[in-house]
C-alpha positions in Angstrom: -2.6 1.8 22.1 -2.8 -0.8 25.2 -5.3 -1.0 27.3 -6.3 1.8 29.9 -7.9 -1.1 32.4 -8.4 -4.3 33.2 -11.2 -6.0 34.5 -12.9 -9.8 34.6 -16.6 -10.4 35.4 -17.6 -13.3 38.2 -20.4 -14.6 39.2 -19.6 -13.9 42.8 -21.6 -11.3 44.9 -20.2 -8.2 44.8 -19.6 -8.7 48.9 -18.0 -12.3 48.6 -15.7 -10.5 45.6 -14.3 -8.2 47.5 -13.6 -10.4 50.6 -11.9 -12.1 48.2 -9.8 -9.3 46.8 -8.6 -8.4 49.9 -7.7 -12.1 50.9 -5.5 -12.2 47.4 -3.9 -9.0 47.6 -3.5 -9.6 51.2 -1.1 -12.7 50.5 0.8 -10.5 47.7 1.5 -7.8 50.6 -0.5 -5.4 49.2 -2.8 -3.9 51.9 -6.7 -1.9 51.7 -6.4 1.2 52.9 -9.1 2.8 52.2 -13.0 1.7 51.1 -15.6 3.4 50.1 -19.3 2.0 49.9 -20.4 4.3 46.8 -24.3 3.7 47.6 -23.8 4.2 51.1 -22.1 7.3 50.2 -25.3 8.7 47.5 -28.1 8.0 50.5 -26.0 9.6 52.6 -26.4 12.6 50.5 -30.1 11.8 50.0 -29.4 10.5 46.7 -30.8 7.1 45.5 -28.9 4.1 45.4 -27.3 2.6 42.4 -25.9 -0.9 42.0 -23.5 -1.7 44.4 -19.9 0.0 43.5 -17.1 0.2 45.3 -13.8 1.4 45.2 -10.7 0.1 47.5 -7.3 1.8 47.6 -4.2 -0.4 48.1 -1.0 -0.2 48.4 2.0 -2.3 48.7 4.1 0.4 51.1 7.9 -0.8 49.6 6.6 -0.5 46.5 5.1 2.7 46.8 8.6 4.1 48.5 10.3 2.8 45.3 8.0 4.7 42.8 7.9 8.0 45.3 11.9 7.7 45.5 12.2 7.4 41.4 9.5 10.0 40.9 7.9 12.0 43.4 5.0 13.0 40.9 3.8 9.2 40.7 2.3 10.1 44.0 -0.4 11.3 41.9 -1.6 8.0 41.0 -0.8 6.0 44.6 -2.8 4.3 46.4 -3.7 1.9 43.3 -7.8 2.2 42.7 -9.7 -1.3 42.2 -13.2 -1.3 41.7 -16.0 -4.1 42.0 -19.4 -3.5 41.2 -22.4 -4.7 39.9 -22.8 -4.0 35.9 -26.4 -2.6 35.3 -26.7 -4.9 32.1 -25.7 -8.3 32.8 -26.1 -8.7 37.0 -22.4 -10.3 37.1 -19.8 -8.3 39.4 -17.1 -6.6 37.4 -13.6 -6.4 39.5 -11.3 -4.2 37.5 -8.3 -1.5 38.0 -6.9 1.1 35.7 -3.3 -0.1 34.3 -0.9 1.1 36.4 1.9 1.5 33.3 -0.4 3.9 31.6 -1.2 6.0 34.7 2.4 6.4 35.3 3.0 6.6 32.0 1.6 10.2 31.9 4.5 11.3 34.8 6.9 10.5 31.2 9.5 8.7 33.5 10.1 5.8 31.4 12.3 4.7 34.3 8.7 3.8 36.6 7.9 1.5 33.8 9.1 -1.9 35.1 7.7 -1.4 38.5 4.4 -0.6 37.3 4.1 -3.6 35.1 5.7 -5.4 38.4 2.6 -3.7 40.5 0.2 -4.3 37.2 0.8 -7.8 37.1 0.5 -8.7 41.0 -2.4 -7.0 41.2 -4.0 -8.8 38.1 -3.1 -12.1 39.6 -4.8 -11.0 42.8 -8.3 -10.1 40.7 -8.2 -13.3 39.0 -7.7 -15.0 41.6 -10.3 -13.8 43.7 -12.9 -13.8 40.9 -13.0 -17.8 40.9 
């Protein structure tokens, strides 16, 4: 079975990591849309804080038009989800995303496959690049 997710550890702050990200994914014309603070979230709800977590939607918009024109059901699984936080156990900030050929692989349109491993592998590039 591949894997569900992929993910790499830096020794970036969780902050600089994700100013990063968005600088990689940026120059791959792939675009944050949305960006939610997790922590800032939980206080807001008077809960207490947990290591930093957060989780960015993006989207490259031709891309997405392509999937949604194949297969309107793989709009179930757009914007793409990345998270970076910081892992309880070692300290190090973990920047990872589920696989984008197994999320679509549940829609059973083996037709989506090549653009997801298209999407999959930009958007790896763009996490390994911004975790150096």
């Amino acid at each position: 079975m591949p894997s569900t997710r992929y993910w790499v550890t830096t020794e970036k702050s969780v902050e600089a990591a994700i100013d990063d990200l968005e600088r990689a994914l940026s120059l791959r014309q792939f675009g944050v849309l949305w960006h939610l603070d997790l922590n800032q979230k939980l206080v807001e709800k008077g809960l207490e804080p947990e290591p930093p977590f957060h989780v960015l939607e993006v989207c490259s918009a031709p891309r997405a038009k392509q999937a949604l024109h194949m297969e309107q059901s793989s709009g179930y699984f757009l914007p793409c989800k990345i998270v970076v936080y910081e892992d309880r156990q070692s300290g190090q900030t973990t920047i990872g995303f589920p696989e984008p050929e197994v999320m679509l692989g549940l829609i059973g349109n083996e037709a989506l496959t090549p653009l997801a491993t298209e999407v999959a592998n930009v958007i790896r590039d763009a996490v390994k690049e911004a975790s150096i």
